[in-house]
Residue frames as qw, qx, qy, qz and C-alpha x, y, z in Angstrom:
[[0.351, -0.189, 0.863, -0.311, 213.20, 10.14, 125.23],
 [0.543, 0.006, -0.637, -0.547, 211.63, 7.33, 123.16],
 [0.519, 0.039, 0.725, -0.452, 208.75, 5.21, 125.06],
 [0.204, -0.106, -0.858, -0.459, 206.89, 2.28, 123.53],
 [0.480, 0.060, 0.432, -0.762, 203.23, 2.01, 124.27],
 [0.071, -0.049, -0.980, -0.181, 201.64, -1.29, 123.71],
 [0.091, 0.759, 0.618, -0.181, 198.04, -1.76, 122.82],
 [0.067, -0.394, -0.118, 0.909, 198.19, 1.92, 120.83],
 [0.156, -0.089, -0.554, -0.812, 195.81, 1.42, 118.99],
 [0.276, -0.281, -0.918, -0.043, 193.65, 0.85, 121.46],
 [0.210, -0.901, -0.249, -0.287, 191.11, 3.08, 123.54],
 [0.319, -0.941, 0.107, 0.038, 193.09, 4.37, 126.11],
 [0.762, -0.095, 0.356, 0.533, 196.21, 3.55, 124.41],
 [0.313, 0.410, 0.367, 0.774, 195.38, 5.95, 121.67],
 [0.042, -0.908, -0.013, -0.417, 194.50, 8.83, 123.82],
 [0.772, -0.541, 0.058, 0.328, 197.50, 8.28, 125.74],
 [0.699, 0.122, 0.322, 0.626, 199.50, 8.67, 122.83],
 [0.061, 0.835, 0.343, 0.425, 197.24, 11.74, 121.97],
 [0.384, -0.902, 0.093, 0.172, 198.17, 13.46, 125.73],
 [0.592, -0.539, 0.105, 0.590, 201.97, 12.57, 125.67],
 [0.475, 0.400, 0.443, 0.646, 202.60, 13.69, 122.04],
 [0.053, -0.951, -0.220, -0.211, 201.91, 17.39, 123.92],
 [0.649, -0.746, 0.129, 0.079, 204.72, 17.01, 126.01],
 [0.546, 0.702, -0.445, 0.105, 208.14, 18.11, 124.06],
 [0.387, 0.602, -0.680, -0.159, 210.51, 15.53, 124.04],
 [0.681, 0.059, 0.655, -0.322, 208.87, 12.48, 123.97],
 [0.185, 0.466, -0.757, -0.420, 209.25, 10.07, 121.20],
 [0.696, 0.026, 0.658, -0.287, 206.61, 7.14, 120.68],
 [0.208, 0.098, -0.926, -0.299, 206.44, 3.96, 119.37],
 [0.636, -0.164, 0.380, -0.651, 203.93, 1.44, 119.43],
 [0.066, 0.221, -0.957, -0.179, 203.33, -1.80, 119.22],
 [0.690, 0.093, 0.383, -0.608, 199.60, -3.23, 118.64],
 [0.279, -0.055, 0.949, 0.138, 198.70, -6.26, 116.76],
 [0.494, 0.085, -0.082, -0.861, 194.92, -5.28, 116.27],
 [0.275, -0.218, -0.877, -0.329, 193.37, -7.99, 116.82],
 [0.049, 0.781, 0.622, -0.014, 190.84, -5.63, 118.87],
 [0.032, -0.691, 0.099, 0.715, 191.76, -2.63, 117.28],
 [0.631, 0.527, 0.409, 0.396, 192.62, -1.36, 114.06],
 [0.581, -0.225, 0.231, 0.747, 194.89, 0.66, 111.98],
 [0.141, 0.745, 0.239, 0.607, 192.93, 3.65, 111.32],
 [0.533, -0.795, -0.192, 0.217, 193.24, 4.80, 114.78],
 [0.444, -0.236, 0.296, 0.812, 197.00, 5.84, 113.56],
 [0.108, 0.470, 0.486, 0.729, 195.45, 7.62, 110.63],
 [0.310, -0.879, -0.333, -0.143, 193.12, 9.59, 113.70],
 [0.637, -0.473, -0.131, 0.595, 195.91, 10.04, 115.93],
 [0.316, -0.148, 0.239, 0.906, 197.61, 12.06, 113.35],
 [0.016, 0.653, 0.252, 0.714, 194.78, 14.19, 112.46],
 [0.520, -0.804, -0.282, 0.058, 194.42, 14.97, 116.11],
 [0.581, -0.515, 0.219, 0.591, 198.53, 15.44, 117.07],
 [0.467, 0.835, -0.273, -0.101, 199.83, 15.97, 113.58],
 [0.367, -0.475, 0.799, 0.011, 202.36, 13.10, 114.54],
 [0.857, 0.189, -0.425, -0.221, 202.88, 9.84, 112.31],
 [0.419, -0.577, 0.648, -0.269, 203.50, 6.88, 114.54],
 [0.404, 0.306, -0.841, -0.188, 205.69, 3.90, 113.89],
 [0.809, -0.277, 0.378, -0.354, 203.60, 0.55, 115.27],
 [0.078, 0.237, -0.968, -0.006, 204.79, -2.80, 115.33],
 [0.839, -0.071, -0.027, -0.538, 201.69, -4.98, 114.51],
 [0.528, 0.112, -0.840, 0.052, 203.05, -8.37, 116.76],
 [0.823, -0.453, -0.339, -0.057, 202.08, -10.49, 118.90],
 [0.158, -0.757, 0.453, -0.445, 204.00, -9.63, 122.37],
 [0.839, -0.315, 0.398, -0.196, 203.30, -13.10, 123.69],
 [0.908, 0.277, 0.097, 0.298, 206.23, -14.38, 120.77],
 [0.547, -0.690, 0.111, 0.461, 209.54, -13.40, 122.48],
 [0.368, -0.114, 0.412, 0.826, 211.86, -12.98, 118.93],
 [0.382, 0.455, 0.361, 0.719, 209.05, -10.72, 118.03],
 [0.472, -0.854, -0.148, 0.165, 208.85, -8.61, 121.06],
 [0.530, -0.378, 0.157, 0.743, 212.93, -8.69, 120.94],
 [0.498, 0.362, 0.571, 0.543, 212.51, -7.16, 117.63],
 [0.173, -0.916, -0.081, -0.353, 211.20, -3.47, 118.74],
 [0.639, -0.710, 0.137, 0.263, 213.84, -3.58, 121.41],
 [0.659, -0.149, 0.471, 0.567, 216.74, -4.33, 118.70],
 [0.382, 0.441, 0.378, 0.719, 215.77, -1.93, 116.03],
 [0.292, -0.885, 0.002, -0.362, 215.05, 0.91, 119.24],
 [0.655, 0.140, -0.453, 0.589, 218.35, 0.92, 121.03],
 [0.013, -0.336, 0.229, -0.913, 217.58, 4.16, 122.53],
 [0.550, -0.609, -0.279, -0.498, 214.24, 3.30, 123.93],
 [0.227, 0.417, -0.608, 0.636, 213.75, 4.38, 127.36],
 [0.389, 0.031, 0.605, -0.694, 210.22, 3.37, 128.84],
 [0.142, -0.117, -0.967, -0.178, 207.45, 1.45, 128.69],
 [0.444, 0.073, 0.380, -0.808, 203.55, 2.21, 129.05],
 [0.156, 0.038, -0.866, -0.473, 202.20, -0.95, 128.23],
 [0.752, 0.141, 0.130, -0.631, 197.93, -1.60, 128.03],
 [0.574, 0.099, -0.722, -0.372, 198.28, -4.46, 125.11],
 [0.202, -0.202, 0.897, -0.336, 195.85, -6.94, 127.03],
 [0.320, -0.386, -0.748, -0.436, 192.63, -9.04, 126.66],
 [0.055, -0.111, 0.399, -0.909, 189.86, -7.32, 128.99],
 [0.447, -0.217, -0.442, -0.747, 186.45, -8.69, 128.23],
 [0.266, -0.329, 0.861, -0.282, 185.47, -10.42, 131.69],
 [0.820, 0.054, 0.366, -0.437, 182.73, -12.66, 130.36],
 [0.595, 0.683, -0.398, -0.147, 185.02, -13.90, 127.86],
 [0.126, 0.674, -0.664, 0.297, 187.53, -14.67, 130.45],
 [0.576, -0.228, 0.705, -0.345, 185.35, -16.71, 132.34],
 [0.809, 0.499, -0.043, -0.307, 184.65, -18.28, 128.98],
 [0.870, 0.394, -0.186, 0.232, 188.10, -19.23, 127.83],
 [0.463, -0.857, 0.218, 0.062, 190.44, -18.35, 131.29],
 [0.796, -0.158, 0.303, 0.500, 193.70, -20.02, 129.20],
 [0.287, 0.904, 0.307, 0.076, 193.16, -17.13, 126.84],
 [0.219, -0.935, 0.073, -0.269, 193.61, -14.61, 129.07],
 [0.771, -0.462, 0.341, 0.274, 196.55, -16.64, 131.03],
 [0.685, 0.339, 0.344, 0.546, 198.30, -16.87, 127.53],
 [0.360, 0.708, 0.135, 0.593, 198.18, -13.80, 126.12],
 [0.223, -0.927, -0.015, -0.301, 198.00, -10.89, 129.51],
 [0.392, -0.869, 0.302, 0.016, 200.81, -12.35, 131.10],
 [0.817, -0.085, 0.280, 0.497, 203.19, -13.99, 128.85],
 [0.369, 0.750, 0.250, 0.489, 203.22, -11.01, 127.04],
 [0.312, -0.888, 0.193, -0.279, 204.09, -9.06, 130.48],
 [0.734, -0.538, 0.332, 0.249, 207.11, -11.43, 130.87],
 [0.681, 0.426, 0.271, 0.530, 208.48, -11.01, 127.84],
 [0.224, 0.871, 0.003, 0.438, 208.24, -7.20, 127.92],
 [0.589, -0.770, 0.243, -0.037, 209.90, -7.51, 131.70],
 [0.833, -0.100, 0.257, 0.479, 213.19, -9.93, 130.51],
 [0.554, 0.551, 0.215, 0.586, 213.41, -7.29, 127.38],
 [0.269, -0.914, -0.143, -0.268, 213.90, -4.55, 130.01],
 [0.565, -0.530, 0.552, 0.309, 216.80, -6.19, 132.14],
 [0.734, 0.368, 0.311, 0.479, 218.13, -7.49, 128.78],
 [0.411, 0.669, 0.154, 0.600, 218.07, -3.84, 127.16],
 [0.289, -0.366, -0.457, 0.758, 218.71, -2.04, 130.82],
 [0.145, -0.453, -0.462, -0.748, 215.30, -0.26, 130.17],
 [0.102, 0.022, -0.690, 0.717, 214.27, 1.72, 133.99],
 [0.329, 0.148, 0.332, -0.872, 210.58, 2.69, 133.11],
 [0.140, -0.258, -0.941, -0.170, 207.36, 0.67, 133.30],
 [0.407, 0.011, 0.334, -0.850, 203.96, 2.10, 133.75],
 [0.038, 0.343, 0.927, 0.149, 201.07, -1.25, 133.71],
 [0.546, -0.108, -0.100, -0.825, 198.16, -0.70, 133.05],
 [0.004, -0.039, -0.800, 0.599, 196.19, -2.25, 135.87],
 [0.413, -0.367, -0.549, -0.627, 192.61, -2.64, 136.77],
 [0.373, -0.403, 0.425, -0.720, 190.44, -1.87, 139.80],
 [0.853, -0.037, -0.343, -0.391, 188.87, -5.68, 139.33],
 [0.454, 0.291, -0.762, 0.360, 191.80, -6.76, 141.78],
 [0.326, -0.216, 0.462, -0.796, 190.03, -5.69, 144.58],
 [0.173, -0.240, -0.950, 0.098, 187.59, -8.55, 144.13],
 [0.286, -0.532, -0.548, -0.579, 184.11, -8.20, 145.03],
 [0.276, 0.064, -0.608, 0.741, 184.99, -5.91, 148.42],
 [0.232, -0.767, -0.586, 0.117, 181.93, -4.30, 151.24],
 [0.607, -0.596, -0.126, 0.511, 184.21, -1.64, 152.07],
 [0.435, 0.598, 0.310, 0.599, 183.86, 1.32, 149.72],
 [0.627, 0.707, -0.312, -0.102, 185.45, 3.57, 148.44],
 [0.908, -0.206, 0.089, 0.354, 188.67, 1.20, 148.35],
 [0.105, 0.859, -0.496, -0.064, 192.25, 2.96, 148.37],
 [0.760, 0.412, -0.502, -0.010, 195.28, 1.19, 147.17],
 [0.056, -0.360, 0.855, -0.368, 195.80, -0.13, 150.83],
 [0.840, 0.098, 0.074, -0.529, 192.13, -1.66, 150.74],
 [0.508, -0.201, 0.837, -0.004, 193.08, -5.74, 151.27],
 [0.491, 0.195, -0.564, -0.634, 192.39, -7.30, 147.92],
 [0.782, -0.010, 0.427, -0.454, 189.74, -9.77, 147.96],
 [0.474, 0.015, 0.736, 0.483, 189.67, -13.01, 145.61],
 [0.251, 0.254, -0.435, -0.827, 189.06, -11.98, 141.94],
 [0.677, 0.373, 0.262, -0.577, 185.85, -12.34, 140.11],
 [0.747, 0.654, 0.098, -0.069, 186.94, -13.62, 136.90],
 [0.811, 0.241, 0.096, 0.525, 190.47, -14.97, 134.91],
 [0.246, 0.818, 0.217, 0.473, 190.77, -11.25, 133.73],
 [0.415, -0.866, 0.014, -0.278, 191.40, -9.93, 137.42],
 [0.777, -0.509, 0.242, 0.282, 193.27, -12.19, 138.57],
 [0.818, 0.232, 0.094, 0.518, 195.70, -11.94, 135.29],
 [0.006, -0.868, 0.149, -0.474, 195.77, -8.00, 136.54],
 [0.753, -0.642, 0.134, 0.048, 196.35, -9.41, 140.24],
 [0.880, -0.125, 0.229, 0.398, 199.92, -11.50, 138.69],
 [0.472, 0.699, 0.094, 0.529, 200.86, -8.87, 136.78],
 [0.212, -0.804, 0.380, -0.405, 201.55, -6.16, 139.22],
 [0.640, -0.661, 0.390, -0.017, 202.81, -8.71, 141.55],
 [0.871, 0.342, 0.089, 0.340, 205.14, -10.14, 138.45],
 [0.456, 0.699, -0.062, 0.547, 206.42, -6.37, 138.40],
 [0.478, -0.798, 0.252, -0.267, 206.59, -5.75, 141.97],
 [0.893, -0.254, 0.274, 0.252, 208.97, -9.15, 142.55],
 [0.613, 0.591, 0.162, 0.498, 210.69, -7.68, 139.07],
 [0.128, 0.872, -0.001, 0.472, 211.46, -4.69, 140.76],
 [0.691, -0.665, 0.259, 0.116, 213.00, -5.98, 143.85],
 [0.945, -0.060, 0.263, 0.183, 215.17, -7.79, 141.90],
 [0.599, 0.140, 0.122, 0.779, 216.23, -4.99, 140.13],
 [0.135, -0.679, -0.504, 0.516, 216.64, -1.84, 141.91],
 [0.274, -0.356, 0.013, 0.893, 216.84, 0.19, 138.95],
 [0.128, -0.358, -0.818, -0.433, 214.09, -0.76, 137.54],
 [0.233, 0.312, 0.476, -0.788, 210.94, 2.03, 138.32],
 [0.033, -0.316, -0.754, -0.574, 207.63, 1.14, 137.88],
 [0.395, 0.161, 0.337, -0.839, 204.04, 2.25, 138.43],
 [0.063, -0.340, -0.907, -0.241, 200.87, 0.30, 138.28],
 [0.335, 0.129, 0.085, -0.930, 197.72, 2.40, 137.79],
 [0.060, 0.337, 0.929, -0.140, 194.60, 0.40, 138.73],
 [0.343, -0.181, -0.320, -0.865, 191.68, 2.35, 136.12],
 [0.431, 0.233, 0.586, -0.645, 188.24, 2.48, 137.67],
 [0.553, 0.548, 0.606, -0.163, 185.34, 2.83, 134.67],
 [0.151, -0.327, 0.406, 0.840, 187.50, 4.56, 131.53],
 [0.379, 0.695, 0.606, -0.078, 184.35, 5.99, 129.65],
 [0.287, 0.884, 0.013, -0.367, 183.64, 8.84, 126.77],
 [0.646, 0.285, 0.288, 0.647, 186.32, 9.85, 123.92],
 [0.320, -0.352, -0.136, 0.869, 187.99, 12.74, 122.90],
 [0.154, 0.717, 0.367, -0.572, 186.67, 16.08, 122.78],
 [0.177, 0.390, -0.485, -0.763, 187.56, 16.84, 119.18],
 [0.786, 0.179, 0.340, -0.485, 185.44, 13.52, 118.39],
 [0.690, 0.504, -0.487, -0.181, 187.43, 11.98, 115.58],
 [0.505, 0.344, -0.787, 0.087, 188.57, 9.29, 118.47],
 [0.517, -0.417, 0.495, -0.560, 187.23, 7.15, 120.85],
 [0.493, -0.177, 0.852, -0.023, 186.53, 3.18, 122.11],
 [0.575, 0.303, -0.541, -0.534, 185.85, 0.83, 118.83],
 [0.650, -0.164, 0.740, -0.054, 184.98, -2.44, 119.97],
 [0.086, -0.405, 0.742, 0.528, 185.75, -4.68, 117.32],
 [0.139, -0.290, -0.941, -0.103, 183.23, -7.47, 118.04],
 [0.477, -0.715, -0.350, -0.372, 179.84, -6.41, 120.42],
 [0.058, 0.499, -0.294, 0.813, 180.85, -4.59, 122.88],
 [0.601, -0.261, -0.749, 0.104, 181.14, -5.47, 126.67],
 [0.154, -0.116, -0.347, 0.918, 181.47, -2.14, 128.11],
 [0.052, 0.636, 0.606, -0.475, 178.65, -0.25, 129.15],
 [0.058, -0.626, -0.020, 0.777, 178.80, 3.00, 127.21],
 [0.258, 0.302, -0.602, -0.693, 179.58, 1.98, 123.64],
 [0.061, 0.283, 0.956, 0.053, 176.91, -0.61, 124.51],
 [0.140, 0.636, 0.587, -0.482, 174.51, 2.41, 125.08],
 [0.269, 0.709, -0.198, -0.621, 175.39, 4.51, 122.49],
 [0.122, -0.011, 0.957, 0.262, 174.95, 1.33, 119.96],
 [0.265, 0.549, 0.714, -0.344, 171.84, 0.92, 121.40],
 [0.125, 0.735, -0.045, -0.665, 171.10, 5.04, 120.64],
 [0.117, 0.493, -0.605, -0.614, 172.59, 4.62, 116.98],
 [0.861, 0.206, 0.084, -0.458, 170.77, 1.13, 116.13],
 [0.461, 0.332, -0.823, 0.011, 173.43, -0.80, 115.36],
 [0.025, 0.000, 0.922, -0.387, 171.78, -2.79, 118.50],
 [0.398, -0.426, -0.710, -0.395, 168.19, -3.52, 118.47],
 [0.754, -0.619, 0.089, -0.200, 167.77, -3.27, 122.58],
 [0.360, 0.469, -0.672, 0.446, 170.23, -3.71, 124.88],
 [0.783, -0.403, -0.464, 0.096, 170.09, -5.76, 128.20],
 [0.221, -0.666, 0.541, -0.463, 170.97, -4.23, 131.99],
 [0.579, 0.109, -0.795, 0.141, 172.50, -7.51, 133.53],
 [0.471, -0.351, -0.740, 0.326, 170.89, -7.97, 136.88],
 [0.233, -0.527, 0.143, -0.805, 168.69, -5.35, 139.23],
 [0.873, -0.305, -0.369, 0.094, 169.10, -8.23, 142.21],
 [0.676, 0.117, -0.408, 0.603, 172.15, -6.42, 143.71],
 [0.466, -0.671, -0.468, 0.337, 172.65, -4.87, 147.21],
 [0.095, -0.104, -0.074, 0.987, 173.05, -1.50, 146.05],
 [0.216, 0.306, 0.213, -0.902, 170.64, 1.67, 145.68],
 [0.480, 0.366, -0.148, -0.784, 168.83, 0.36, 142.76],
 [0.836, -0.078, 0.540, 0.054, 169.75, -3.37, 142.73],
 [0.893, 0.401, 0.102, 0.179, 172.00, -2.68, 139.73],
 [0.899, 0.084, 0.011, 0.430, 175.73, -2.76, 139.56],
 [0.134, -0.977, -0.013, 0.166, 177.30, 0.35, 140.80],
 [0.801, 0.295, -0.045, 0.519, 180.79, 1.72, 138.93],
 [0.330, -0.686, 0.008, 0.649, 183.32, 4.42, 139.24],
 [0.630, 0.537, 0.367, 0.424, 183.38, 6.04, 135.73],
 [0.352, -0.689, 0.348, 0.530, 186.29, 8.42, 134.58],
 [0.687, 0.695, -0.196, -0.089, 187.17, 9.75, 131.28],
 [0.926, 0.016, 0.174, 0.334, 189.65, 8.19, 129.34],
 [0.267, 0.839, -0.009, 0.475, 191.34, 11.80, 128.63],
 [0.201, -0.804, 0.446, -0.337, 192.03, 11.91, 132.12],
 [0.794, -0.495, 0.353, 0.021, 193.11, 8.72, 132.60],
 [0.783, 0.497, -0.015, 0.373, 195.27, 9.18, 129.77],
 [0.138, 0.826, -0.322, 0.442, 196.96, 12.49, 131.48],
 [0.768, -0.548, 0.272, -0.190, 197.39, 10.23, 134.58],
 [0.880, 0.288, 0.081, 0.369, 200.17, 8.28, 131.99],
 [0.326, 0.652, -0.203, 0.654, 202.11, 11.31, 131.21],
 [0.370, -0.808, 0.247, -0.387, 201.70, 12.51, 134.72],
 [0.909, -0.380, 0.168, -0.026, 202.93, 9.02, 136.03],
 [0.833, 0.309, 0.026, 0.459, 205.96, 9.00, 133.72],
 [0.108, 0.818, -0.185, 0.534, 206.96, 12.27, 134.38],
 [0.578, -0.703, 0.349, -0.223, 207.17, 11.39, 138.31],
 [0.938, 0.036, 0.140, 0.314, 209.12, 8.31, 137.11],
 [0.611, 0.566, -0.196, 0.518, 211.64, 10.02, 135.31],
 [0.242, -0.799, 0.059, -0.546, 211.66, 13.04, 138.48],
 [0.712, -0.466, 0.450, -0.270, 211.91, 10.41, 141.39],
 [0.623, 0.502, -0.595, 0.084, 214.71, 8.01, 139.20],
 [0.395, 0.308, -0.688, 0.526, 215.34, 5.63, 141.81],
 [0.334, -0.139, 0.576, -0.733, 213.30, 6.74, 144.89],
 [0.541, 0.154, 0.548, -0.619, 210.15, 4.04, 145.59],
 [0.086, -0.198, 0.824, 0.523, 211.04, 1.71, 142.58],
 [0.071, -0.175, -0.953, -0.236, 207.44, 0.52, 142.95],
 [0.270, 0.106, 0.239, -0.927, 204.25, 2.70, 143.46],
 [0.078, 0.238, 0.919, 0.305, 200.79, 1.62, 142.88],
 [0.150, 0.228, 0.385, -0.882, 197.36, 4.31, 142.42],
 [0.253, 0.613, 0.726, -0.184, 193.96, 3.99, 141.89],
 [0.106, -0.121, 0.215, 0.963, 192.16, 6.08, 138.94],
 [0.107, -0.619, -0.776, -0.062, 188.86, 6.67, 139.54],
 [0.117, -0.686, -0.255, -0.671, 186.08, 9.57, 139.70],
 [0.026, -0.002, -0.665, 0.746, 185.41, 8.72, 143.50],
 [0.623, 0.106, 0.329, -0.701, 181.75, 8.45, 142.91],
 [0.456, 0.367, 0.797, -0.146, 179.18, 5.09, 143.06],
 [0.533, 0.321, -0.073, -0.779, 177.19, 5.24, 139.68],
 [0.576, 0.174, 0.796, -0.073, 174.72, 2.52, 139.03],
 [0.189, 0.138, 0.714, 0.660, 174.06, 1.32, 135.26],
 [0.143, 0.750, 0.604, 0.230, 170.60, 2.64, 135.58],
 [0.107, -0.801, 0.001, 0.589, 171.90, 6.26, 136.65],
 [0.377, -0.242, 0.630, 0.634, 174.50, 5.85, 133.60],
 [0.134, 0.458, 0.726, 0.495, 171.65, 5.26, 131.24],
 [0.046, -0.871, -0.433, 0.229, 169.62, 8.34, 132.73],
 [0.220, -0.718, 0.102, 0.652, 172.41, 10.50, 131.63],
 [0.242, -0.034, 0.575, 0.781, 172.65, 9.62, 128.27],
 [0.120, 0.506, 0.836, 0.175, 169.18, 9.79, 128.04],
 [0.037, -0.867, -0.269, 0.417, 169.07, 13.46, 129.56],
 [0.237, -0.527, 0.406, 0.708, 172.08, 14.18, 127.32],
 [0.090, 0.050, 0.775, 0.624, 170.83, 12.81, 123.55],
 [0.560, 0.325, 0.152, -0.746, 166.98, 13.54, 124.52],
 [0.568, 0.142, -0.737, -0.338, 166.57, 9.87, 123.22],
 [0.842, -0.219, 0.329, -0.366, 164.51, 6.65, 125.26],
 [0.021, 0.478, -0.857, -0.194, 166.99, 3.72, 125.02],
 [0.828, -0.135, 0.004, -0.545, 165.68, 0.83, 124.57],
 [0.376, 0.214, -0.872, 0.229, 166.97, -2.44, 126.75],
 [0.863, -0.369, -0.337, -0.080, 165.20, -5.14, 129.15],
 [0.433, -0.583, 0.636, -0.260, 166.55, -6.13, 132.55],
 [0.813, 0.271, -0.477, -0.193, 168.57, -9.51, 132.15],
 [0.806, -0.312, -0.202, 0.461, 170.62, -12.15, 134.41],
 [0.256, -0.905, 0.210, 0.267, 173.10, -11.03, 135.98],
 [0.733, 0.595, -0.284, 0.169, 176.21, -11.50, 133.69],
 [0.881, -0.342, -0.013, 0.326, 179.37, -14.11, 135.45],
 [0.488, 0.334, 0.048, 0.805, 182.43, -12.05, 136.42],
 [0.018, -0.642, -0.010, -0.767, 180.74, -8.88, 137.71],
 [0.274, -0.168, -0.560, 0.764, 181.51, -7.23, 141.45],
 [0.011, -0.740, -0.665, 0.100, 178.16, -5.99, 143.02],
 [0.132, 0.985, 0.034, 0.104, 179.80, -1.93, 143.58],
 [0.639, -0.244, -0.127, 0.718, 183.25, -0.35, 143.45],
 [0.264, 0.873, 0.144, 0.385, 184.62, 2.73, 143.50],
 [0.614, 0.316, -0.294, 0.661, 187.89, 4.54, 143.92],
 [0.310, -0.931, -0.009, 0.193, 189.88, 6.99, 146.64],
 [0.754, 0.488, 0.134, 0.420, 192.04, 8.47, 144.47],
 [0.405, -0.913, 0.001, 0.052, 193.78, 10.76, 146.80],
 [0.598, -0.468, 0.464, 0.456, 196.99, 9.34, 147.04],
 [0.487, 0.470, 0.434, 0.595, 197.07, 10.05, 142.61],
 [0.056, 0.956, 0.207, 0.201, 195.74, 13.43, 143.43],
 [0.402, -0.877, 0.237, 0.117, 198.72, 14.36, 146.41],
 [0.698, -0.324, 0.407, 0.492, 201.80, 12.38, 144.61],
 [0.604, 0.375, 0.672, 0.208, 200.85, 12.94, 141.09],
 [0.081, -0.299, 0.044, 0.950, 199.04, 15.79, 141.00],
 [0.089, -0.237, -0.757, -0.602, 196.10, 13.87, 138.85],
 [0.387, 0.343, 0.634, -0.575, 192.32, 14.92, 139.62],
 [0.278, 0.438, 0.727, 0.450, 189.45, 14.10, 136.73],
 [0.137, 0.071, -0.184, -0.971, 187.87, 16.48, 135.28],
 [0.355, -0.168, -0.495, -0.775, 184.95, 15.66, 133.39],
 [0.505, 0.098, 0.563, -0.647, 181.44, 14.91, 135.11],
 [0.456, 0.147, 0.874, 0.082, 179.75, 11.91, 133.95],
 [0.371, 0.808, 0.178, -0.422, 177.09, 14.39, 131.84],
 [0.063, 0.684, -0.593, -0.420, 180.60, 15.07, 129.75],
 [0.456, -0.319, 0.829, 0.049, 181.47, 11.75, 129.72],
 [0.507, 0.357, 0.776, -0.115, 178.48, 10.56, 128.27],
 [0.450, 0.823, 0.162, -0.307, 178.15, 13.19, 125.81],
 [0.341, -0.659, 0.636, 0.211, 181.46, 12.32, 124.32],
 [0.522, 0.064, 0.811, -0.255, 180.46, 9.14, 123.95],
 [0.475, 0.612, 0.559, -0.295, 177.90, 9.98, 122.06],
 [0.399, 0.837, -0.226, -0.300, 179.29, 12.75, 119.54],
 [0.038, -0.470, 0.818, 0.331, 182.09, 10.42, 118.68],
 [0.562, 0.310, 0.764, -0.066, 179.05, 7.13, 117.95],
 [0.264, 0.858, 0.234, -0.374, 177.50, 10.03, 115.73],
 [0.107, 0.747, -0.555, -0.351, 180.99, 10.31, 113.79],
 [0.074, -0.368, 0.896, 0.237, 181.02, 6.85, 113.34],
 [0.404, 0.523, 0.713, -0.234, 177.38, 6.06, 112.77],
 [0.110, 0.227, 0.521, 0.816, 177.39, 9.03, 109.88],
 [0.120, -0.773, -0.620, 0.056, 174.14, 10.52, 112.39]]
């Protein structure tokens, strides 16, 4: 069974590719552009899998070259597509961007689907739909609030692009998987997140820091109405929320037909504020980071975190690693790319 995965060169694109490539007969493509990635990640994959994978480096948001992977894969039979912009301060920066690229690129890949009568779709989703809620932890009945920030909301239209997509055609099964705080890299170390530019995520912002390629790094706001007044996540390797892909396809393929449209939360299930986050690396690397308390930074929900129950009882998915891991991950893979 051949599946494309879009975005595979990207962080949890490329350890997606890394889980399913365990899982005999499974065929991947990909399709990444890199314009935040890059084409050594293929060159890791395969020292991790032993697998060379074919990518299409286009743009997804230019329909005759989208059609193009569809027309020279006849056979393909699913779809696990990431390819998206994700940075929210960006978004609130340039919100036509993010309108351009996250969901014209998710209507294109939806027409080439009923076009090529292609039944499986797994989005990648984001817990940022929920908006900026009181009512933690939030399960995937948990009323969405309004989004913070372009970014959310182009997650919000998406799933409800694929949910209206899926009435319309009932043989069409998808699953939207709404990631919490995808942190660390994989345990062999030869792969994990690369921001291209400076890095907006927490982690590879800390383990920068750690490595010097940052001078000092900056905790955005200790004003907020949680335990420490700073910004409280759910964080979850990206290993398991890669096996949560394979696990979600599999139930696609298994349940052909039944509940065309499913939607689950992937999260640890525990509150951790950015200054906890930084205590662990610090307990893990036996290093003193060094970073100031700044604004807060536009775009950011005071605390979320996940009930991930209904992934655990349909699925079968529960994380594994404990933030400690996480962070140490993290680290040994900075270390691989820092030459420390």
């Amino acid at each position: 069974m051949k599946i494309l995965i879009t975005g595979g060169a990207g962080y949890i694109g490329s350890h997606t590719i890394i889980e399913l490539s365990k899982i005999p007969g499974f065929e991947i493509i990909s399709a990444d552009n890199f314009i935040n990635s890059t084409p050594e990640t293929f060159s890791r994959i395969k020292k991790i899998t032993g697998r060379e994978i074919k990518n299409y480096p286009v743009d997804l948001t230019d329909f005759n070259a989208a059609k193009l992977i569809f027309s020279e894969n006849p056979d393909l039979a699913g779809i696990i597509h990431f390819a998206a912009l994700k940075a929210v301060g960006e978004s609130v920066k340039n919100p036509v961007l993010y309108f351009r690229n996250n969901l014209n690129s998710l209507v294109n890949l939806l027409g080439l689907s009923s076009e090529k009568k292609i039944n499986y779709f797994i989005f990648s989703s984001s817990c940022t739909v929920y908006g900026n809620i009181r009512n933690l932890p939030v399960s995937e009945t948990t009323p969405l609030l309004k989004t913070e920030s372009p970014y959310g909301f182009t997650k919000l239209a998406g799933e409800r692009l694929i949910e209206d997509f899926c009435l319309s055609n009932p043989l069409f099964n998808a699953i939207v998987l709404r990631y919490f705080n995808p942190v660390g890299a994989h345990i062999s170390g030869t792969i994990g997140e690369l921001p291209i530019n400076a890095p907006n995520n927490l982690v590879p912002i800390i383990t920068q820091t750690a490595a010097g390629i940052q001078k000092k790094m900056f905790v955005h706001g200790t004003d907020y109405p949680t335990r420490d007044g700073t910004c409280i996540r759910d964080y979850v390797h990206v290993s398991d929320i890669a096996k949560a892909h394979v696990l979600a396809l599999q139930h696609l393929i298994e349940n052909n037909g039944n509940a065309n449209f499913e939607i689950f939360n992937l999260g640890k299930g525990l509150g951790v504020s950015v200054l906890e986050v930084i205590a662990a690396f610090e307990k893990i690397s036996g290093m003193k980071l060094n970073y100031e308390i700044g604004p807060r930074r536009a775009g950011d929900v005071d605390a979320i975190y996940s009930d991930s129950s209904k992934a655990e009882k349909i699925l079968g998915w529960k994380p594994l690693a404990g933030l400690e891991e996480m962070m140490g991950s993290a680290w040994k893979w900075q270390k691989v790319l820092s030459g420390i």
